[in-house]
C-alpha positions in Angstrom: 21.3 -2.0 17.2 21.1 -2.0 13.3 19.6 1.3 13.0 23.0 2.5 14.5 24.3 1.1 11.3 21.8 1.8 8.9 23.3 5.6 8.4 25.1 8.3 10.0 26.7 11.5 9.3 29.7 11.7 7.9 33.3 12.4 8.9 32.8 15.8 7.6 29.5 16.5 9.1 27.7 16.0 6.4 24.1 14.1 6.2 24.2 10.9 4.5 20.8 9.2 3.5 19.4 7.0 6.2 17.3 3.5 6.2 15.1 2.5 8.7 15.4 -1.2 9.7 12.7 -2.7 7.8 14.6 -1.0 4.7 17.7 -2.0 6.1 16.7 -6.0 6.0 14.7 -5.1 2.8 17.5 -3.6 0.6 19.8 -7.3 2.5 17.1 -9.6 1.5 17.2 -7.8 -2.1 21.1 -8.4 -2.5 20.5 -12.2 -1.1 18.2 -12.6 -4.0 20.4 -11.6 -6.8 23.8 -13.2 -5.5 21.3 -16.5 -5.6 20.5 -15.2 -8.8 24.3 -15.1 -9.7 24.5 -11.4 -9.3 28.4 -11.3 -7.7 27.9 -8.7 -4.5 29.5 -5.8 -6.4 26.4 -5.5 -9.1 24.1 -6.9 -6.6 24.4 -3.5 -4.3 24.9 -1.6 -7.0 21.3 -2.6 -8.4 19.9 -2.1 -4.7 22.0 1.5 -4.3 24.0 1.1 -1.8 27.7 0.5 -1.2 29.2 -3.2 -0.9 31.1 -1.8 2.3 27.7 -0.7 4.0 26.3 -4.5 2.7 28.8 -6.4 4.5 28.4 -4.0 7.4 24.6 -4.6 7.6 25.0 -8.3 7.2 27.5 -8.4 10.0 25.0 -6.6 12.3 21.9 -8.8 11.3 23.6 -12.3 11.9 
């Protein structure tokens, strides 16, 4: 069910970069590590590369 929302193309058609699961929970269990850190989720994402939109989106999907 994640891998339905671990990337997709666009409204436009056009290809966006997709994760597999295991990079999916990967990249999630990154973020965790720096908002313990006391990374706020905005710098946290940005230092894993992706959006804070598509974290909350995966984190929804994985609880």
């Amino acid at each position: 069910m994640l891998s339905n929302y671990c990337g997709s193309e666009g409204v436009f058609g056009m290809a966006r970069k997709r994760h597999s699961d295991e990079d999916c929970l990967k990249i999630l269990r990154q973020v965790e590590l720096d908002l313990a850190g006391g990374a706020d989720v905005a710098k946290a994402c940005q230092s894993a590369g992706i959006r804070d939109v598509t974290y909350y989106t995966w984190r929804k999907w994985t609880l």
